[in-house]
MARBA-3410 file (N, C-alpha, C, O; in Angstrom, 1 decimal):
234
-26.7,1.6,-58.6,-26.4,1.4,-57.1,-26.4,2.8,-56.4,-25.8,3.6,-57.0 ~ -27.0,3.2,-55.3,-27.1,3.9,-54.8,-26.1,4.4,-53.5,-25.9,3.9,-52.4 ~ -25.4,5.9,-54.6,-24.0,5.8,-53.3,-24.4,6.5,-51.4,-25.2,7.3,-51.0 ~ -23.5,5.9,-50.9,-24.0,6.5,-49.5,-22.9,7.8,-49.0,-21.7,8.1,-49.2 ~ -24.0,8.4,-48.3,-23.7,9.8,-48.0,-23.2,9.7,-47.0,-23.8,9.2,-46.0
-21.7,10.2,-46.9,-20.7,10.6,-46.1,-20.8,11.1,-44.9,-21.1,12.3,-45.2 ~ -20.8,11.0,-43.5,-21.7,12.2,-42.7,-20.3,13.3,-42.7,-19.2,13.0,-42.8 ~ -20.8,14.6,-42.6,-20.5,15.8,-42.0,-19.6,15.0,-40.7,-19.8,13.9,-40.2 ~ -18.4,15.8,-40.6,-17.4,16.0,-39.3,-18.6,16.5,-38.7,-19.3,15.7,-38.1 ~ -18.9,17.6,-38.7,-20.4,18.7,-37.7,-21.5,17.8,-37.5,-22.5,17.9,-36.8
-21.2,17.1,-38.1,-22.8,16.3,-38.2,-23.0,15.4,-36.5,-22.2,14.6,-36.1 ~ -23.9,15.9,-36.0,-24.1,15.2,-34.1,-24.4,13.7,-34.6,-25.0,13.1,-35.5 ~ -23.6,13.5,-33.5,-23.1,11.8,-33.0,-24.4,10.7,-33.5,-25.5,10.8,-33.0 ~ -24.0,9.7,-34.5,-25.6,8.8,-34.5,-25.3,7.9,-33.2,-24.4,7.8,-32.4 ~ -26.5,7.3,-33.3,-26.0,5.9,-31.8,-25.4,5.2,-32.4,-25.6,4.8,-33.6
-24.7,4.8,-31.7,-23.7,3.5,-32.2,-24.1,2.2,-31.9,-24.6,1.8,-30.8 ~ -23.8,1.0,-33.3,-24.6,-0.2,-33.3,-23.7,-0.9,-32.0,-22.6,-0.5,-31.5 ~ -24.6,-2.3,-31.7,-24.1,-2.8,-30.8,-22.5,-3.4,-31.1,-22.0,-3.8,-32.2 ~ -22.0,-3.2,-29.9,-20.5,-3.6,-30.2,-19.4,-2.7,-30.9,-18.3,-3.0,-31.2 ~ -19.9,-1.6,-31.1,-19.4,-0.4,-31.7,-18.3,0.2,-30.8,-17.2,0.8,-31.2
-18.8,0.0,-29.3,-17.2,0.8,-28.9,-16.7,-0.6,-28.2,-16.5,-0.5,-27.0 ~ -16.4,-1.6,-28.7,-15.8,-2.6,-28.1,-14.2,-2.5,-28.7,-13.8,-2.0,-29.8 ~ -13.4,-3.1,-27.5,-12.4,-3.3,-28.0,-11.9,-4.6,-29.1,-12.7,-5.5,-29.5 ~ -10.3,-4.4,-29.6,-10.2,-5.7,-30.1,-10.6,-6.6,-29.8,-11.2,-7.4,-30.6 ~ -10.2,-6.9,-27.9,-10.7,-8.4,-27.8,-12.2,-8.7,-28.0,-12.6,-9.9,-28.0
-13.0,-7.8,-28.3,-14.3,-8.2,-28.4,-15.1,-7.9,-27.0,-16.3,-8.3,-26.9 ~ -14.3,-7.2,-25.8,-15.3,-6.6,-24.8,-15.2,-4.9,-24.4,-14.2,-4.2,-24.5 ~ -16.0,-4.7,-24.2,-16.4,-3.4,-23.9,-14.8,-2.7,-22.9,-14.0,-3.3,-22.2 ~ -14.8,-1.4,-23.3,-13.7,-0.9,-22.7,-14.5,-0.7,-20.7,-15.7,-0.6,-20.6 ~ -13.7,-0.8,-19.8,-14.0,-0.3,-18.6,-14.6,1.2,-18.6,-14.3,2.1,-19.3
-15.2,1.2,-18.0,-15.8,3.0,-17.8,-15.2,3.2,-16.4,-15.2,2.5,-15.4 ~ -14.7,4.6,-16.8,-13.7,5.1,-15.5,-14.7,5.5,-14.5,-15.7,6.2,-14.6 ~ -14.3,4.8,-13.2,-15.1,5.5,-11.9,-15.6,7.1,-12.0,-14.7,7.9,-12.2 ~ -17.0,7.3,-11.8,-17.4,8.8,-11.3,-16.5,9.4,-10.2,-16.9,9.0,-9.2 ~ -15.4,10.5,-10.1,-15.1,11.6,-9.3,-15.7,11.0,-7.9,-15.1,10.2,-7.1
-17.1,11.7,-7.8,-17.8,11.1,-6.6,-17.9,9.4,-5.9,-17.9,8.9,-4.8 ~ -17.9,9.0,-6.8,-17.6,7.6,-6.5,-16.7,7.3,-5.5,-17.0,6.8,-4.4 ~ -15.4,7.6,-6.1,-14.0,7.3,-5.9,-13.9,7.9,-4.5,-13.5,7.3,-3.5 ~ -14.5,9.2,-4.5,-14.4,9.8,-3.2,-15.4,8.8,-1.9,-15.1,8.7,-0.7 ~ -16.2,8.3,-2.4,-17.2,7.5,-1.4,-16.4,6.1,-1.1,-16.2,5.5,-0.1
-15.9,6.0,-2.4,-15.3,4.6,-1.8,-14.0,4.6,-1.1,-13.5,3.6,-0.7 ~ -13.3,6.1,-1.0,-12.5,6.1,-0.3,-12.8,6.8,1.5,-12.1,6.5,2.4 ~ -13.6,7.4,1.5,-14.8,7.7,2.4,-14.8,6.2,3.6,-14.7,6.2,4.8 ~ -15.0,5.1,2.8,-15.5,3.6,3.0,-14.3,3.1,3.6,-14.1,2.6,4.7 ~ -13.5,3.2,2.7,-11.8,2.6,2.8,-11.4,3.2,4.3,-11.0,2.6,5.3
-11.6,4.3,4.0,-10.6,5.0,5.8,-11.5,4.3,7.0,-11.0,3.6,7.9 ~ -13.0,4.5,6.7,-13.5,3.8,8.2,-13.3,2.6,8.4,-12.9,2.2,9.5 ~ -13.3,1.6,7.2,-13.1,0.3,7.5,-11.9,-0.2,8.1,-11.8,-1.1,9.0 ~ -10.7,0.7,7.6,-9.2,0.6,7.8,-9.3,0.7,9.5,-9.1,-0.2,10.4 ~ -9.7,1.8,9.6,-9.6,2.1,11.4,-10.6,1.2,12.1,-10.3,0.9,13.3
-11.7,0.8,11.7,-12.0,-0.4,12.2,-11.9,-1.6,12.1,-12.3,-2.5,12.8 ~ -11.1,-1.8,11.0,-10.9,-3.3,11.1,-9.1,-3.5,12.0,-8.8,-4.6,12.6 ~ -8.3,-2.3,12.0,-6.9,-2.0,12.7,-7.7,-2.2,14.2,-7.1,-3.0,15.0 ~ -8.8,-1.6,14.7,-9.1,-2.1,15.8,-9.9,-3.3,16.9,-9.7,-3.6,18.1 ~ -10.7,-3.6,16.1,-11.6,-5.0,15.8,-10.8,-6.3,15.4,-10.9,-7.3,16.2
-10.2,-6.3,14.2,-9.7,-7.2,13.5,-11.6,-7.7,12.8,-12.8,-7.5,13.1 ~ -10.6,-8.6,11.7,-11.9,-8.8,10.6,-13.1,-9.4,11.2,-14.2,-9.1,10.8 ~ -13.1,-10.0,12.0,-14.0,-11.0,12.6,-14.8,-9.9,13.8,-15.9,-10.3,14.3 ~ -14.3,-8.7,14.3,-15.1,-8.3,15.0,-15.6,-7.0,14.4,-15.8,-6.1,15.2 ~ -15.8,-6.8,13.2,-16.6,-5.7,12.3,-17.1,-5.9,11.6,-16.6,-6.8,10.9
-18.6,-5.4,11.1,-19.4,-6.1,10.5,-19.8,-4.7,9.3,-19.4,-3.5,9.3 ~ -20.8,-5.3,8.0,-21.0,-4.5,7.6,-21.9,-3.2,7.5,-22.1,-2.3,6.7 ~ -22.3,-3.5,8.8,-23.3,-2.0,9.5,-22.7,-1.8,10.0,-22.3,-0.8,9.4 ~ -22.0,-2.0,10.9,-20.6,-0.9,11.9,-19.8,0.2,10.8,-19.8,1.4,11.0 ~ -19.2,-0.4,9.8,-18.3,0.4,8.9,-19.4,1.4,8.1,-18.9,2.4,7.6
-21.0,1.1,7.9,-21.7,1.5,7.4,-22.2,3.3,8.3,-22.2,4.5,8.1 ~ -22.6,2.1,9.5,-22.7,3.4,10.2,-21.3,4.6,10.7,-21.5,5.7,11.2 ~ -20.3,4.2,10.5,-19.1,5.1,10.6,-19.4,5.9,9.2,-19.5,7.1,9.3 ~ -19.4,5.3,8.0,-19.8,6.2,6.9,-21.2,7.1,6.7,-21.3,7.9,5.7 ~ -21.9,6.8,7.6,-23.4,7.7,7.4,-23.9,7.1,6.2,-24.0,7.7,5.2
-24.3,5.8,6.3,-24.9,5.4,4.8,-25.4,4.0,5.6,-25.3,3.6,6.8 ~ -26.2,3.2,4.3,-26.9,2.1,4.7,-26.3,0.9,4.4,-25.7,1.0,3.4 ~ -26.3,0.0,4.9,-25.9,-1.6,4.4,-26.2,-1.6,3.4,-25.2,-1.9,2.8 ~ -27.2,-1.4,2.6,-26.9,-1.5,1.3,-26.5,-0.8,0.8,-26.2,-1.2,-0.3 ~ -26.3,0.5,1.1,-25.6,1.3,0.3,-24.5,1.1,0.1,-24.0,1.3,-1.0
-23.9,0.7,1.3,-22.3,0.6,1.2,-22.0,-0.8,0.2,-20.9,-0.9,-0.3 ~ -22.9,-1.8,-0.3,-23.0,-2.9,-1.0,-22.7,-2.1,-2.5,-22.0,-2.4,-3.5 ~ -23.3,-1.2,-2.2,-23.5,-0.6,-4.2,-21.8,-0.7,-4.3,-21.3,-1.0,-5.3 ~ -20.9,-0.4,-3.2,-19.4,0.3,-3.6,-18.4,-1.2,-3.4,-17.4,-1.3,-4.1 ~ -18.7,-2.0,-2.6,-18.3,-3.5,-2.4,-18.8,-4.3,-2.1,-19.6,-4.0,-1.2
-19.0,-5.6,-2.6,-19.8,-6.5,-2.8,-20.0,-7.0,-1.3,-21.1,-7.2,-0.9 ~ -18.9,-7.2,-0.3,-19.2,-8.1,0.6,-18.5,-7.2,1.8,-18.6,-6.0,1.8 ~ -17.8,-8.0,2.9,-16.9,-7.8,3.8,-15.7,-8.3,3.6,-14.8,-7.6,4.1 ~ -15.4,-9.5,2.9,-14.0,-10.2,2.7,-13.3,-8.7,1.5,-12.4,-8.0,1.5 ~ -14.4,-8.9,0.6,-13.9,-7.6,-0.6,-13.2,-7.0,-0.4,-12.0,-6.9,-0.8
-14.3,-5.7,1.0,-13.8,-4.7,1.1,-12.4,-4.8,2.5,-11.4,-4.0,2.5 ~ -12.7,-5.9,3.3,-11.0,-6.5,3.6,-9.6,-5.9,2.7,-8.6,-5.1,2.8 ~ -10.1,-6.6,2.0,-8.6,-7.4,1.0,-8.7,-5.8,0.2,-7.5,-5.4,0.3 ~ -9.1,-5.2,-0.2,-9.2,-3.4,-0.5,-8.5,-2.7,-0.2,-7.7,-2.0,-0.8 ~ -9.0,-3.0,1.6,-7.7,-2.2,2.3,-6.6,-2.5,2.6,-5.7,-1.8,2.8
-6.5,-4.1,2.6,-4.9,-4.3,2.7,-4.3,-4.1,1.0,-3.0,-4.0,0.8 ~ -4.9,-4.0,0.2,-4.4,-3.7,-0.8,-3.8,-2.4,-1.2,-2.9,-2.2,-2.1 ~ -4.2,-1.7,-0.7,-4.5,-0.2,-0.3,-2.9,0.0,0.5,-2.0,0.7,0.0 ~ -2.7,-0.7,1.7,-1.8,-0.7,2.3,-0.4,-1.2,1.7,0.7,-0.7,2.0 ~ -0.6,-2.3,0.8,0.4,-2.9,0.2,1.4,-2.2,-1.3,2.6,-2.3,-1.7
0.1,-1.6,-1.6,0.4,-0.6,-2.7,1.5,0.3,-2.3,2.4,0.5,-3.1 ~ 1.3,1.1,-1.1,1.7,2.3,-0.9,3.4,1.3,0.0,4.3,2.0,0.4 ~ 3.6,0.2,0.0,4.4,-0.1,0.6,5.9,-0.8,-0.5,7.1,-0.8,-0.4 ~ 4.5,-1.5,-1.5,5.8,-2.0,-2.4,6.3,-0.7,-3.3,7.3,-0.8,-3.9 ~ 5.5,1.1,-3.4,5.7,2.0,-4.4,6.8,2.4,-3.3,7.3,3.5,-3.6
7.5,1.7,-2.0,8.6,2.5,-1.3,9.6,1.2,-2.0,10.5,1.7,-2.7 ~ 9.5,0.1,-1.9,10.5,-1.2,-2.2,11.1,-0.8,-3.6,12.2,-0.6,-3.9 ~ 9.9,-0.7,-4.4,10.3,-0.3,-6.0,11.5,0.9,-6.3,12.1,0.8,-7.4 ~ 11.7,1.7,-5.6,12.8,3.0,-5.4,14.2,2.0,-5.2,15.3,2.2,-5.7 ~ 14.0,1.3,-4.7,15.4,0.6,-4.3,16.3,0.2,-5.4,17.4,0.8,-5.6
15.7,-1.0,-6.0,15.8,-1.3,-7.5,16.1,-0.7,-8.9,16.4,-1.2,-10.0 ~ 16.0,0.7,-8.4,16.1,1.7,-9.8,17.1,2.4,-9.3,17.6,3.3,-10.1 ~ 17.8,2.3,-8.1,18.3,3.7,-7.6,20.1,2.8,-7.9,20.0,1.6,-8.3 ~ 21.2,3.4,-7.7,22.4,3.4,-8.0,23.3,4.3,-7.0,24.5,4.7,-7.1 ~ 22.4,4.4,-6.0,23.2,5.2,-4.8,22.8,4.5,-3.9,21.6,4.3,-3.8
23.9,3.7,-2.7,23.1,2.5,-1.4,22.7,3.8,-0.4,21.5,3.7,-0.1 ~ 23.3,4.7,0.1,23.0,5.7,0.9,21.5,6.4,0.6,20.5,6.8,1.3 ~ 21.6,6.4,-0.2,20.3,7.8,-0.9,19.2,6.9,-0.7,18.5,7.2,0.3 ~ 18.7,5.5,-1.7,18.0,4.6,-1.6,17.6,4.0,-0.3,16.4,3.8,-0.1 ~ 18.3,3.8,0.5,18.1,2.9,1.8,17.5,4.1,2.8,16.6,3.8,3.6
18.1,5.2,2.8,17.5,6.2,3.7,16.4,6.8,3.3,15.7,7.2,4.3 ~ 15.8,7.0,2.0,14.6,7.3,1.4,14.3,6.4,1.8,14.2,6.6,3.0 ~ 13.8,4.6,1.5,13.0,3.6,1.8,12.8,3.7,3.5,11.8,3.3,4.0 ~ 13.7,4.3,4.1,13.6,3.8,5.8,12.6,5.3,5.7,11.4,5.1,6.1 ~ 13.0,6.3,5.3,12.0,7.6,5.5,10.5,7.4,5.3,9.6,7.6,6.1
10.5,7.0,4.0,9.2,6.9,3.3,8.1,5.5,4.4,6.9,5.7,4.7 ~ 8.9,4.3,4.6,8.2,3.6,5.6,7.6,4.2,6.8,6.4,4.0,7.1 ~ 8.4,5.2,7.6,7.9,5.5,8.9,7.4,6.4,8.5,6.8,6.9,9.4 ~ 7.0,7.4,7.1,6.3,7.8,7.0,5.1,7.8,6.7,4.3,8.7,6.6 ~ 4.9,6.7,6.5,3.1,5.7,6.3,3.4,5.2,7.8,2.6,4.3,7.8
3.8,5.2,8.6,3.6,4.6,10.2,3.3,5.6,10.5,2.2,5.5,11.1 ~ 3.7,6.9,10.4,3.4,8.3,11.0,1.8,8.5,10.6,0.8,8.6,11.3 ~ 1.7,8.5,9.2,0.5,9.3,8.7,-0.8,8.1,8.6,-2.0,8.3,8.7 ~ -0.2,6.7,8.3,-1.4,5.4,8.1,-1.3,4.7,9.2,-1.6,3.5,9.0 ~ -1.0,4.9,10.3,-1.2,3.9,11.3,-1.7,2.6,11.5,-1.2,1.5,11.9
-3.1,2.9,11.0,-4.3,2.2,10.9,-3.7,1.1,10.0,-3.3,0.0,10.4 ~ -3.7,1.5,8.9,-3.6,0.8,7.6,-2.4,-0.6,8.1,-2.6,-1.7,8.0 ~ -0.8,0.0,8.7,-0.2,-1.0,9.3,-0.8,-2.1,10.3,-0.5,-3.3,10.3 ~ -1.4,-1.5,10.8,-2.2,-2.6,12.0,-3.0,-3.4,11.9,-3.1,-4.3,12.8 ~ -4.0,-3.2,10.3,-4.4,-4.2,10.0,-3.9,-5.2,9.0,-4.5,-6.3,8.6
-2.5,-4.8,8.7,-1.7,-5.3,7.9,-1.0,-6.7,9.1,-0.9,-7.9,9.1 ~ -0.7,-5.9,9.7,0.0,-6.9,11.3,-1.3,-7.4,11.6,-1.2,-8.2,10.7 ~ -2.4,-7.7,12.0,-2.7,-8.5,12.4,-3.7,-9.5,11.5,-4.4,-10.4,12.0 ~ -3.5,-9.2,10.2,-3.7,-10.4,9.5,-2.2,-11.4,9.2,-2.3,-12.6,8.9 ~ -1.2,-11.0,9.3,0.1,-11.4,9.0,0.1,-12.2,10.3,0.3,-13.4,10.0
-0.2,-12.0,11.8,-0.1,-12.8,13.0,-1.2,-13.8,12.9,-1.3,-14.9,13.3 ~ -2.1,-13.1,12.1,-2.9,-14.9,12.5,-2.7,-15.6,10.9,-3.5,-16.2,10.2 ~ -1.5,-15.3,10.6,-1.3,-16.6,9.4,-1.6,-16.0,7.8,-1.4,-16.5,6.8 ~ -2.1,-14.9,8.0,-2.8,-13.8,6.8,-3.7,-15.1,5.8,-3.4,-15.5,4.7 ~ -5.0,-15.5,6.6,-5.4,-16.7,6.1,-6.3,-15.7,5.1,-7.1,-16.4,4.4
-6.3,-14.6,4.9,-7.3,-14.2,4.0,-6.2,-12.9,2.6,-6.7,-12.0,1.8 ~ -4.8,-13.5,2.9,-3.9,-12.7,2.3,-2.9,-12.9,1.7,-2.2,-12.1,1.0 ~ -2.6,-14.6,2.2,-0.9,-15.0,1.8,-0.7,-15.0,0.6,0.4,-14.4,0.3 ~ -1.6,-15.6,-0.6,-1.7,-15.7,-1.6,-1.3,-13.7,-2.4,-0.6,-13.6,-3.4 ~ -1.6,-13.0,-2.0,-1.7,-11.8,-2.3,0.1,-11.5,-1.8,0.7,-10.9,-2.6
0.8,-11.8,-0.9,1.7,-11.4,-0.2,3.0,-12.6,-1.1,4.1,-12.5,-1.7 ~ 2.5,-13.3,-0.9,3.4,-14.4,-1.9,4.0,-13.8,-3.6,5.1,-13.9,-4.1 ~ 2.5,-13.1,-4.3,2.4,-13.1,-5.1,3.3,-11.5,-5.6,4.1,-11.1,-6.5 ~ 2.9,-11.0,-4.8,3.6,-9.3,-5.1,4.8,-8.8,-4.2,5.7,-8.1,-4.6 ~ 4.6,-9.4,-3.1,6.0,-8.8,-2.4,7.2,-9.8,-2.6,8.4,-9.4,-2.7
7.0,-11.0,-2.8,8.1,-11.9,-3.0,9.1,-11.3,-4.0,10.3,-11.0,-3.7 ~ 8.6,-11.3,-5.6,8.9,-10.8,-6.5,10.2,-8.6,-6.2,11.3,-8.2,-6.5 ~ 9.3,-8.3,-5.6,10.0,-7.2,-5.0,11.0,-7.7,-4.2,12.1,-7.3,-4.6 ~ 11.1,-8.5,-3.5,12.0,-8.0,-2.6,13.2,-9.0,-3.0,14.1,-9.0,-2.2 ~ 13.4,-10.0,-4.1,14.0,-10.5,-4.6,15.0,-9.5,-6.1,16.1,-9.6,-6.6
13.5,-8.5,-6.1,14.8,-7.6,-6.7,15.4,-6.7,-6.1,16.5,-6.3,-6.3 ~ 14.7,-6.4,-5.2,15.9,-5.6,-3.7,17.1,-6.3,-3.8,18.1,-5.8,-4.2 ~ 16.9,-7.7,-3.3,17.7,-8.4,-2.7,18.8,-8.1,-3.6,19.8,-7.5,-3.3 ~ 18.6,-8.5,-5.0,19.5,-8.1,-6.2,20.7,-7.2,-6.7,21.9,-7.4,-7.0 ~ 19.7,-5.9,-6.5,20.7,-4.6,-5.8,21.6,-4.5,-5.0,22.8,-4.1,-5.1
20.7,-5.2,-3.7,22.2,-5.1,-2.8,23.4,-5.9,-3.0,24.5,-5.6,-2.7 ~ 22.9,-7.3,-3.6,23.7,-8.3,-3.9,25.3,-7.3,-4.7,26.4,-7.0,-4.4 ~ 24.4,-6.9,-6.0,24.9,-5.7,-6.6,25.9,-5.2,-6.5,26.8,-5.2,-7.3 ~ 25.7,-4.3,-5.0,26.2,-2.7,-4.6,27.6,-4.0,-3.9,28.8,-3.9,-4.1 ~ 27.1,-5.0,-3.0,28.4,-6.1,-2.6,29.4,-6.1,-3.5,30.6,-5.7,-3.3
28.6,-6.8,-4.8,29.9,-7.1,-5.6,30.7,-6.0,-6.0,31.9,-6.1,-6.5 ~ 30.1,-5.1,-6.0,30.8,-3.8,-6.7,31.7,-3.0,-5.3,32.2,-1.9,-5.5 ~ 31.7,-3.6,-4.3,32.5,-3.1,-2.9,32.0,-1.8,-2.3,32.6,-1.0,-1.6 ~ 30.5,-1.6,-2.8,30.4,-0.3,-1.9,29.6,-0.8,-0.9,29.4,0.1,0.0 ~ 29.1,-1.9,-0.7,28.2,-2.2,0.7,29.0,-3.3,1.1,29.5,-4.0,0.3
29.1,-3.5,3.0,29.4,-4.8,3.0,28.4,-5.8,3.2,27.3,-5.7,3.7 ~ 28.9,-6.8,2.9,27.6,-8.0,2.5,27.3,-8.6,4.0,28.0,-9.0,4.8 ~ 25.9,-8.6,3.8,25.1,-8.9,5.3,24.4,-9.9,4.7,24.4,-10.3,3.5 ~ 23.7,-10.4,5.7,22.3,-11.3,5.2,21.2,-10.2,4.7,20.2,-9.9,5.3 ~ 21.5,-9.7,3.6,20.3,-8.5,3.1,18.7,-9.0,3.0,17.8,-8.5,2.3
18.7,-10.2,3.7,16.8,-10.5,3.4,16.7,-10.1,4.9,15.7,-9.4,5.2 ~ 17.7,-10.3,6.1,17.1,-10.3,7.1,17.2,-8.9,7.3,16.4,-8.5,8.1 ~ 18.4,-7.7,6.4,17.9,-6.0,6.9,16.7,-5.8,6.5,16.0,-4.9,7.0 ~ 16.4,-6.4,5.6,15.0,-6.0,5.1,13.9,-5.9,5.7,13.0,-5.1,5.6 ~ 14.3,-7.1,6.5,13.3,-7.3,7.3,13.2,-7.0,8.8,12.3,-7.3,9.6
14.2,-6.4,9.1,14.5,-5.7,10.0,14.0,-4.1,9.8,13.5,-3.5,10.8 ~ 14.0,-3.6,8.9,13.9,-2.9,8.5,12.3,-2.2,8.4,11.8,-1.2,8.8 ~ 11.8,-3.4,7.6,10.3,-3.5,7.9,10.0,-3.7,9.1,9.0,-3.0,9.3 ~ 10.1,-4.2,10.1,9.7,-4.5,11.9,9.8,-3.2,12.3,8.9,-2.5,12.5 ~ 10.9,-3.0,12.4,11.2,-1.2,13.0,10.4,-0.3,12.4,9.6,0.2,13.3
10.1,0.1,11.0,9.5,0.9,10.9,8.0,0.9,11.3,7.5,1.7,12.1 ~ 7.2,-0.5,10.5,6.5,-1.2,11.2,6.1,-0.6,12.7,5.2,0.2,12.9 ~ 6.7,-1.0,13.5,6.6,-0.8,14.8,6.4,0.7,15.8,6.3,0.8,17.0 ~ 6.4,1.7,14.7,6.2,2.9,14.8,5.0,3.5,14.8,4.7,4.6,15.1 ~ 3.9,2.1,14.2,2.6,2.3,14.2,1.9,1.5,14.7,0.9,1.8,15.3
2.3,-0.2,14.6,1.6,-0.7,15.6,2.0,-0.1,17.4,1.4,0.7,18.1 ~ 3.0,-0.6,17.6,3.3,-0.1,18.6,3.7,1.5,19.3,4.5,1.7,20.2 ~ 2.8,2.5,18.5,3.1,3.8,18.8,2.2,4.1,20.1,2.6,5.1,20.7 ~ 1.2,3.6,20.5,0.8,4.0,21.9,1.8,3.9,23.0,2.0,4.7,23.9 ~ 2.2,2.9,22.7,3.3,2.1,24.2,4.6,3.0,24.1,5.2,3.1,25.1
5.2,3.6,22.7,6.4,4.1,22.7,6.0,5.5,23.5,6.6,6.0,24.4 ~ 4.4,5.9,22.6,4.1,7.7,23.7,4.1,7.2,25.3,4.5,7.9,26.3 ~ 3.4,6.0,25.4,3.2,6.1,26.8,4.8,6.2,27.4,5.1,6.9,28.4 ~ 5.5,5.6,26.8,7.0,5.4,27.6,7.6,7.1,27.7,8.3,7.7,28.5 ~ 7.1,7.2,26.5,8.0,8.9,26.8,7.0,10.2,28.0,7.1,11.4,28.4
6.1,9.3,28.2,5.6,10.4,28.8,4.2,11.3,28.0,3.5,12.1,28.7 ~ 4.0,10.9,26.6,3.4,11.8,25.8,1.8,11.7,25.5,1.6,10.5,25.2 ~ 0.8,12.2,25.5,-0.4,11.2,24.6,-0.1,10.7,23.2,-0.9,10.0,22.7 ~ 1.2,11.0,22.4,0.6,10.2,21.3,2.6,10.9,20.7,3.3,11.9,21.2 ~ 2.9,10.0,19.6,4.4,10.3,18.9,3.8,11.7,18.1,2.7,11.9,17.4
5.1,12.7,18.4,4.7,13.6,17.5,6.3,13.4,16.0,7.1,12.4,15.9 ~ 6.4,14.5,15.1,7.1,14.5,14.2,8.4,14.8,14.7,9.2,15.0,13.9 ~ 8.8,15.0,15.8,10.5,14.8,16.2,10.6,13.8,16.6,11.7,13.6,17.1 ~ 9.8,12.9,16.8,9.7,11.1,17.6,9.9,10.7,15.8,10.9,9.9,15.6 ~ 9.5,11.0,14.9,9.7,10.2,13.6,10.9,10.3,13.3,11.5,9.5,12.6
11.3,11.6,13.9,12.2,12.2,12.7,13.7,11.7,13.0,14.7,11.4,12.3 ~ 13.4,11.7,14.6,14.7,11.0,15.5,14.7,9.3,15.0,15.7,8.7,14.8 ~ 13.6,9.1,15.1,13.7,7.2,14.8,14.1,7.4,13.3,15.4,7.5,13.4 ~ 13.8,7.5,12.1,14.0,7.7,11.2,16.3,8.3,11.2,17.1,7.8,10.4 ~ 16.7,9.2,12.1,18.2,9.3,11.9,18.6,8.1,12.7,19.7,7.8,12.0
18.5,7.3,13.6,18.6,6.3,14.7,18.6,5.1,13.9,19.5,4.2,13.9 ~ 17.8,5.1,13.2,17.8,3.8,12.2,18.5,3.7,11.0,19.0,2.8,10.4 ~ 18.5,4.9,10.7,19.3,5.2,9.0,20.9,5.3,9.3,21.7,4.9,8.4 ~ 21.5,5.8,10.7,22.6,5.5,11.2,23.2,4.4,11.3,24.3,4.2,10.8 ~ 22.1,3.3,12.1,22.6,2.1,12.3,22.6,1.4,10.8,23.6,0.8,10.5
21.6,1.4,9.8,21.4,1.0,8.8,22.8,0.8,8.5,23.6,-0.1,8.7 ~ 22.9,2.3,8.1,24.3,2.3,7.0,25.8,2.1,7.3,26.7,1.9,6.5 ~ 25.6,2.2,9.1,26.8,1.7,9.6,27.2,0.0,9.6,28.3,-0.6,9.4 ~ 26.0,-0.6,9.8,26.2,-1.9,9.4,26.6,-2.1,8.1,27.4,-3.0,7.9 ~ 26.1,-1.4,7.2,26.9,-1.8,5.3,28.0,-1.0,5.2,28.5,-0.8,4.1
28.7,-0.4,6.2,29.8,0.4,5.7,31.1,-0.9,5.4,31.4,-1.9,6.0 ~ 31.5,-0.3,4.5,32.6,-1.3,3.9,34.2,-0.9,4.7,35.0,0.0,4.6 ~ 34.1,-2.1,5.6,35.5,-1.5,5.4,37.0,-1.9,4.9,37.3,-2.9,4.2 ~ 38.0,-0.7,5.4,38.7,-1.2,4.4,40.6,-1.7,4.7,41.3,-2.2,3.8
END
């Protein structure tokens, strides 16, 4: 019998047979997005965000968002299949960055520290994503017929472990017990409202546009009232 020869560690890479770099289950591992890629598809993501926050879905098309990126209808095709896709992208986009503020709540063991970070961190995606809120609000007002399923599915779960916490921090006598679905949700409107409705707040003050002491004030104005509403008393 003829024994087989061992390769060299040094020895350069042979090709590998089919199925060679598959995983257990029997399919190919994902190949990580190109650097550049990532950058084009986020390139993609900001224009669409600002135009679809000002259009809404129905009045932007995929040469508008194309020509905001300097690229072709089909090009922009190579990075998302459609218009619904690249929709649901950006609110996903939006959602991410919203449940990574909810998620702090649930881990945290301080009601003061927690609830004033989550109110911070919100108006600070109203401050710096505007856009991204607005198209969040106006798929939410017309019924989020292209989102509920996505909003059902991820934020429910969150905020039922919020809700938890605070249930929590009640029983344990450091907060007083409110309807804690509706601060939540109060919570979210206000901050919320910092980006949809930030033209109308500059126009009231006088200003072209909210700067970072309009955040910074709403942000102590709210975290005041927040916590004065949970103060326990005694």
């Amino acid at each position: 019998m003829v024994s087989k020869k061992i390769p060299s560690l040094n020895a350069p890479a042979r090709k590998k047979l089919p199925g060679a770099s598959r995983t257990k289950s029997g399919k190919a591992p994902p190949r990580k997005p190109h650097p550049p890629r990532l950058d084009k598809e986020q390139l993609i993501l900001d224009s669409a965000e600002r135009l679809f926050a000002q259009y809404g879905f129905e009045g932007v098309s995929l040469e508008s968002i194309a020509a905001a990126v300097g690229i072709s209808r089909h090009n922009l095709l190579y990075y998302f299949p459609g218009k619904e896709a690249l929709y649901r992208r950006v609110l996903d986009r939006v959602l991410d960055r919203w449940l990574e503020c909810m998620a702090a709540i649930s881990v945290s063991d301080n009601p003061q520290e927690a609830l004033s970070a989550y109110i911070a961190a919100k108006l600070r995606f109203s401050r710096e994503h505007p856009a991204g809120s607005q198209v969040f609000t106006r798929e939410v007002i017309a019924g989020a017929p292209r989102y509920a399923e996505v909003i059902e599915k991820r934020v429910a779960p969150m905020l039922r472990e919020d809700l938890k916490t605070l249930e929590k921090w009640a029983n344990e006598g450091r907060i007083a017990r409110i309807d804690f679905t509706h601060l939540m949700f109060l919570i979210w409107s206000v901050t919320q409202g910092y980006a949809d409705l930030a033209p109308q707040f500059a126009m009231l003050l006088g200003k072209p546009k909210l700067d970072d002491r309009d955040f910074a004030t709403a942000q102590s104005v709210l975290t005041r009232l927040v916590m004065a509403g949970l103060h326990k008393q005694d």
